[in-house]
LUMROZA-787521 format. One line per 2 residues: number of its first residue (from 1); their letters; for each residue x negated, y, z of C-alpha. Coordinates in Angstrom, 1 decimal. Each point is the difference from the previous one (the first is absolute). Layout:
// LUMROZA-787521
NUM	a	X,Y,Z | ...
// end
This chain:
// LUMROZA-787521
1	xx	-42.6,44.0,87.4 | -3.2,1.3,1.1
3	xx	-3.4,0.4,-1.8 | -3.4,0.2,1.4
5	xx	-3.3,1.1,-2.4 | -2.9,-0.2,2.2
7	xx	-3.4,2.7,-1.0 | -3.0,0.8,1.4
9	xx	-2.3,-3.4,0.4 | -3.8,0.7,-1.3
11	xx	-3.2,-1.2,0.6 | -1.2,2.1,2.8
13	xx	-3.2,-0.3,2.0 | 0.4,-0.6,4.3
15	xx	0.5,2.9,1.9 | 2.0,1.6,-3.2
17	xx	3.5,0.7,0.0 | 2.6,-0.6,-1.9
19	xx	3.8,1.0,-0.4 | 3.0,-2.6,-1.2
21	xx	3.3,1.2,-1.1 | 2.9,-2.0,-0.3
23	xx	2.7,1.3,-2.3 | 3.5,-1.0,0.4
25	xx	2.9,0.4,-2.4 | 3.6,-1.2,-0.4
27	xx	2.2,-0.2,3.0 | -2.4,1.3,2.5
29	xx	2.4,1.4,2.3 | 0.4,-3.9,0.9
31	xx	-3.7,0.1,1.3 | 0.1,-0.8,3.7
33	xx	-3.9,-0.1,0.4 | -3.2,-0.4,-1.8
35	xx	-3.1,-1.3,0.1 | -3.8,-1.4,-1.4
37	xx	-0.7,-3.7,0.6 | -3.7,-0.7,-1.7
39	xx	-1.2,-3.9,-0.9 | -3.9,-0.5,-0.4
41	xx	-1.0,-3.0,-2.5 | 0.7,-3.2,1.9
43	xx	2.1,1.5,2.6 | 3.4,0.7,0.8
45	xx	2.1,3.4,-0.3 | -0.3,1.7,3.0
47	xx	1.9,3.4,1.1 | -2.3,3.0,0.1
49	xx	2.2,3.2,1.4 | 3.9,0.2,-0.2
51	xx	2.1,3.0,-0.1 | 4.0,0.0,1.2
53	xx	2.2,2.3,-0.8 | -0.2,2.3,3.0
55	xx	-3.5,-0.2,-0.9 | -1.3,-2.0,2.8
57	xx	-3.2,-2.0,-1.2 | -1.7,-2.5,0.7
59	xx	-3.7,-1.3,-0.8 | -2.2,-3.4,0.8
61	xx	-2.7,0.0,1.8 | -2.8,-0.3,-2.7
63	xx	1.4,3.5,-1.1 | 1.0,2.3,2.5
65	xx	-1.9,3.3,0.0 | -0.7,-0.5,-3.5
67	xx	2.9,0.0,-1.8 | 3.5,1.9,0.2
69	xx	3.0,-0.9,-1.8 | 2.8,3.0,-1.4
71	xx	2.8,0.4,-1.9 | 1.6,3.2,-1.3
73	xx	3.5,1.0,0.9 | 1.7,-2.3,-2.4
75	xx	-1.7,-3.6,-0.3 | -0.9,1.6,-3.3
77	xx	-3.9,-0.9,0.8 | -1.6,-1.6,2.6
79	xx	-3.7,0.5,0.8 | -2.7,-1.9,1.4
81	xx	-3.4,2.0,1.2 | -2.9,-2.3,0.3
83	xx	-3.1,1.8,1.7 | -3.2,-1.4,0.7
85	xx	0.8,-3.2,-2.0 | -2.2,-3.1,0.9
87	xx	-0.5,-3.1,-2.6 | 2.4,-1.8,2.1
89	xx	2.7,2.0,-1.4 | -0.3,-1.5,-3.0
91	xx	3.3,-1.7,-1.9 | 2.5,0.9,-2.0
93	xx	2.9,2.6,1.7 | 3.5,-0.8,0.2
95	xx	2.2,2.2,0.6 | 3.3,-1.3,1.3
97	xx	3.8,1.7,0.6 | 2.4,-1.0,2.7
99	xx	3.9,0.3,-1.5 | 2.9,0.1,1.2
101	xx	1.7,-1.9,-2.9 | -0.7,-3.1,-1.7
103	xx	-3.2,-1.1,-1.1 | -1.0,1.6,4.0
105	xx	-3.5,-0.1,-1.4 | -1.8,2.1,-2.9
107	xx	-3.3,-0.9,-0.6 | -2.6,2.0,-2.5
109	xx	-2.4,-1.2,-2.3 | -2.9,0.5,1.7
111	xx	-3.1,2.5,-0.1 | -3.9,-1.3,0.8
113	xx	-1.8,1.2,1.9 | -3.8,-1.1,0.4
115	xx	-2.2,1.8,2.6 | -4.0,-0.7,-0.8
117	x	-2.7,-0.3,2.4
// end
């Protein structure tokens, strides 16, 4: 099995920064990819930036140039930089581990993260 602990979420004011980690234990040479999905009050999870494991990433729109998603050598940590943060970023942070055994999907607990005007 696979464990995810999620750090990093604080109050921070727009145009701050702030850096998520995402630490994984257990069987983490099952880890196929990972990624940070976020989930505002009242709306639903959405997927931020994804990482695979030839490192090819992915990011949505609303955060492109802003953020930048790595992981160290061996899945032991995956990071999410968040520059120039707007009060839309706002929600809690997922993080979220793509398997290659049973359950297929790891989920963390969570971080918040809330960006002030």
């Amino acid at each position: 099995q696979v464990q995810l602990v999620e750090s990093g979420g604080e109050l921070v004011r727009a145009g701050g920064s702030l850096r998520l980690s995402c630490a994984a234990s257990g069987s983490i040479f099952n880890i196929n990819a990972m990624g940070w999905y976020r989930q505002a009050p009242g709306n639903e999870r959405e997927l931020v930036a994804w990482v695979t494991r030839a490192r090819t990433t992915y990011y949505a729109d609303s955060v492109k140039g802003r953020f930048t998603i790595s992981r160290d050598n061996a899945w032991n940590t995956t990071f999410l930089q968040m520059n120039s943060l707007k009060p839309e970023d706002t929600g809690v942070y997922y993080c979220k581990a793509d398997v290659l055994v049973r359950p297929y999907h790891v989920w963390g607990q969570g971080t918040q993260v809330t960006v002030s005007s």
